[in-house]
C-alpha positions as CSV (number, residue, x, y, z in Angstrom):
1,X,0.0,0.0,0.0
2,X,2.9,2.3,1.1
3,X,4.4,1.8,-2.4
4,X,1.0,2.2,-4.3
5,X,0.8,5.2,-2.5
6,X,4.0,6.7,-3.2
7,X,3.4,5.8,-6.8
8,X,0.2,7.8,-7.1
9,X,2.3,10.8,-5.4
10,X,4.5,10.8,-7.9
11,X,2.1,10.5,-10.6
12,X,0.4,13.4,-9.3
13,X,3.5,15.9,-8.9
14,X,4.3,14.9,-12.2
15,X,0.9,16.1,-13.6
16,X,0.5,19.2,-11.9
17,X,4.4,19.7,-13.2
18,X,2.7,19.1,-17.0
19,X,0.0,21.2,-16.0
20,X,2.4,24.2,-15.0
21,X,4.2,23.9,-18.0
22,X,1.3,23.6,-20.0
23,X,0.1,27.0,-18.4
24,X,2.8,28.8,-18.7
25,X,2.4,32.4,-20.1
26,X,4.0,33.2,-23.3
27,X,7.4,34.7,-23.5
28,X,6.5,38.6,-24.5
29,X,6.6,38.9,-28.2
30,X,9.4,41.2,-29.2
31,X,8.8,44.1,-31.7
32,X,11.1,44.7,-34.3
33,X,12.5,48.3,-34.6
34,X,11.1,50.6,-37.6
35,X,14.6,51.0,-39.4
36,X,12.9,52.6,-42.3
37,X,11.6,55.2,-40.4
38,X,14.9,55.7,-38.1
39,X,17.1,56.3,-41.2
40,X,16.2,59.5,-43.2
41,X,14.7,58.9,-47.1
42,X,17.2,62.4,-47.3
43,X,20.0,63.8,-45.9
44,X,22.6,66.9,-47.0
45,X,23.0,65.9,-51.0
46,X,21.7,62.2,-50.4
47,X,18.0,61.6,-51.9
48,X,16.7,58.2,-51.5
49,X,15.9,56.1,-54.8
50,X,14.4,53.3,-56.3
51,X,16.5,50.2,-55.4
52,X,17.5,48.1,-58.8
53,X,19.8,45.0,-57.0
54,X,21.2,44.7,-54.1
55,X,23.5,41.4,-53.1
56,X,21.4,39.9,-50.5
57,X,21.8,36.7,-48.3
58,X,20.5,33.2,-49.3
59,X,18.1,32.8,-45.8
60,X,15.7,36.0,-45.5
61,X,13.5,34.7,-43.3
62,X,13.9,37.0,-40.0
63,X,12.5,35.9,-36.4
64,X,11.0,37.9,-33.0
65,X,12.7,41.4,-33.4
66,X,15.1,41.3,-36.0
67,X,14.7,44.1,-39.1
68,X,16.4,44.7,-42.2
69,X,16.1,47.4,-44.7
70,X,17.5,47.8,-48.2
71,X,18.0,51.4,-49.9
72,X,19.4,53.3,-52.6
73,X,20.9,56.9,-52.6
74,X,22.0,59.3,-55.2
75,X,23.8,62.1,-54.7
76,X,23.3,66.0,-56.9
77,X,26.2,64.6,-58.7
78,X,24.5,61.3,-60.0
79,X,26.5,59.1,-57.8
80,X,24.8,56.3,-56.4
81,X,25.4,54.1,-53.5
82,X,22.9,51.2,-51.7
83,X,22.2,50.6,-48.2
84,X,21.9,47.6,-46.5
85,X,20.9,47.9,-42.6
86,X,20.1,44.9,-40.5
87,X,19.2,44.6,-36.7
88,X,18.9,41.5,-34.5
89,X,17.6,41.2,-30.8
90,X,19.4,39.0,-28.0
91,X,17.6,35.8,-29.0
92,X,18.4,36.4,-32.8
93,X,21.5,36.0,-35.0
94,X,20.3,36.8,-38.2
95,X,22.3,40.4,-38.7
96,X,25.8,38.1,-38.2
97,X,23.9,35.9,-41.0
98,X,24.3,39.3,-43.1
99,X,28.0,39.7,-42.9
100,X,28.9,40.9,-46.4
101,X,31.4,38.6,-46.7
102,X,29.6,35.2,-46.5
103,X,26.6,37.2,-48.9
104,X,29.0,38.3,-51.3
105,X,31.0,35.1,-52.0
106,X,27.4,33.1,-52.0
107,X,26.4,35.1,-54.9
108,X,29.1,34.4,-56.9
109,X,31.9,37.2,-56.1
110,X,35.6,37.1,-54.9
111,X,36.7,39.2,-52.4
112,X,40.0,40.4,-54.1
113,X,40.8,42.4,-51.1
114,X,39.7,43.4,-47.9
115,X,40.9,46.0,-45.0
116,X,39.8,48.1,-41.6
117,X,40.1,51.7,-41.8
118,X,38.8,54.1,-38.8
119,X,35.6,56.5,-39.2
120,X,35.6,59.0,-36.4
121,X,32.4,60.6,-36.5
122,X,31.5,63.1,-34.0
123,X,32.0,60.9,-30.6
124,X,31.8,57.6,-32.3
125,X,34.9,55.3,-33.5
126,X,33.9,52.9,-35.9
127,X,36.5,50.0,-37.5
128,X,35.2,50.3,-41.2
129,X,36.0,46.8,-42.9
130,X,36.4,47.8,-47.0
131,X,36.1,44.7,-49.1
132,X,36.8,45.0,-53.2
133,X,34.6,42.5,-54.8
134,X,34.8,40.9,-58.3
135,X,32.2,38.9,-59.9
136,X,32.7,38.3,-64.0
137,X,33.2,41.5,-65.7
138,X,31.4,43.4,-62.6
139,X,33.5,44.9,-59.3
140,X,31.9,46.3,-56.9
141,X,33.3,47.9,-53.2
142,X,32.0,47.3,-49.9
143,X,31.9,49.1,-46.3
144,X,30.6,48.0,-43.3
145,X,30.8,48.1,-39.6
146,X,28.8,45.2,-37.6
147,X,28.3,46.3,-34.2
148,X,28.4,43.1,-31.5
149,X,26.6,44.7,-28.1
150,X,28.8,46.9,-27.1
151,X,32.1,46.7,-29.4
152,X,32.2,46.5,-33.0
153,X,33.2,42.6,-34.2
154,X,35.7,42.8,-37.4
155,X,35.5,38.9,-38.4
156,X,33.4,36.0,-37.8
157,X,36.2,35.1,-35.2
158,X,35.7,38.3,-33.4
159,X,31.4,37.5,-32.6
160,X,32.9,33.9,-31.7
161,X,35.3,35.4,-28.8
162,X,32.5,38.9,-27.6
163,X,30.0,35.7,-27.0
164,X,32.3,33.9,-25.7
165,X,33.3,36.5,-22.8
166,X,29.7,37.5,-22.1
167,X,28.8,34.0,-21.7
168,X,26.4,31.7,-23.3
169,X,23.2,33.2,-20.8
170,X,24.1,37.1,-21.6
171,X,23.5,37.5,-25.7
172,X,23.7,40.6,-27.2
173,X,21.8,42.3,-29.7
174,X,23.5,43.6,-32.9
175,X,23.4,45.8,-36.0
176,X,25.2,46.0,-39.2
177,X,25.8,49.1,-41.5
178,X,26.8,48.4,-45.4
179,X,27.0,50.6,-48.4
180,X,28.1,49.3,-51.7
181,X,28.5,50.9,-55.0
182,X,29.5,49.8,-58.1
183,X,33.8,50.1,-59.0
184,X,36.5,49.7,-56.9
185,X,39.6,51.6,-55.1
186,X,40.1,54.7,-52.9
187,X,37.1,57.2,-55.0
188,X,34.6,54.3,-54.3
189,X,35.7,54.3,-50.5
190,X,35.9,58.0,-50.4
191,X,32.5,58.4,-51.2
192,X,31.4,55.8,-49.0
193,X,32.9,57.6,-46.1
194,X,31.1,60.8,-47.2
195,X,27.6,59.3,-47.6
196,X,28.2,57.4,-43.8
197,X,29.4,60.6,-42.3
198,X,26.2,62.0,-43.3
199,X,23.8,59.4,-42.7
200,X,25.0,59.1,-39.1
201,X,24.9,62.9,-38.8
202,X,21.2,62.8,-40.1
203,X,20.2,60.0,-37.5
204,X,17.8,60.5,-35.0
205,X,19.2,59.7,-31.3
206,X,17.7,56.6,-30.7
207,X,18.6,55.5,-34.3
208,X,22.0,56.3,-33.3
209,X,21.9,54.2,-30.0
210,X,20.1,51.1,-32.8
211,X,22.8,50.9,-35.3
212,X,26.0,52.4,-33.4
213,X,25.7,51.5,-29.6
214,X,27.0,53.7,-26.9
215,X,29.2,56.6,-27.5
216,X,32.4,55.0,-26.4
């Protein structure tokens, strides 16, 4: 009897544990920021334009807060540059699945060469990656800055070692920057820094706090 008994305990504990679970409230659902209307359709000479092609990732499909936005901008003189902007919350890691280098190569191109320069804007320090990219008879130049939590991750092995120090139970979120534009070398990258220096300057604050972090 004392072993029936104990049996039927158990058997109760373990449905009011299936019930619990069962009944458990939803985790909150988490809202994706607006990052069309956080970064300006128009800013000093930069007029926003209808997008033709823009090298995108193979796997699109976004989960609970993550956001992406795709732009073109031209210039009064004509030039033209895209914009590709991508957020992701603690529980998501879809802006590392943006990292221009794993989009790039998947679509066909080479990445004939790639560096870091700085971009001091106002209080921020950002480590620019510049990529040169070649696919048949096209080139086009890439620069980005991917910003891990609180520090800015240059490489794949860089968001392996910032998780790694905040620990597997404190994830942050992220955000990447990139602007492309067709040709290659130092004019391409010059006007890359001019169009980032003024999009940042045209940001709102909290746009600012989204896709830069903390001033440092």
């Amino acid at each position: 009897m004392i072993a029936r008994a104990a049996f039927l305990t158990t058997l109760m504990i373990a449905a009011a544990l299936a019930s619990a679970i069962v009944k458990s409230p939803a985790p909150a659902k988490i809202s994706a920021p607006d990052l069309a209307a956080l970064a300006p359709e128009k800013f000093g000479d930069w007029q926003e334009i209808e997008i033709s092609s823009v090298v995108l990732p193979a796997e699109l499909e976004l989960g609970p807060g993550e956001a992406i936005l795709y732009r073109a901008y031209s210039d009064n003189a004509g030039r033209t540059v895209t914009l590709v902007a991508a957020y992701g919350p603690p529980l998501g890691d879809s802006v590392r699945l943006h990292r221009p280098e794993s989009c790039y190569v998947a679509q066909g191109y080479t990445i004939a060469k790639r560096s870091k320069t700085p971009l001091v804007i106002g209080d921020y320090a950002l480590p620019v990656i510049r990529m040169d990219t070649e696919k048949s008879l096209r080139r086009e130049a890439v620069s980005y800055w991917l910003r891990d939590g609180d520090a800015f991750a240059e490489s794949a092995a860089d968001h392996q070692l910032l998780s790694f120090r905040r620990g597997v139970s404190n994830r942050a979120d992220g955000a990447l920057v990139r602007v492309s534009s067709s040709g290659a070398g130092e004019t391409a990258y010059e006007i890359h820094i001019e169009f980032l220096s003024a999009f940042v300057d045209a940001l709102p604050p909290e746009g600012r706090k989204l896709f830069l972090g903390e001033v440092r």
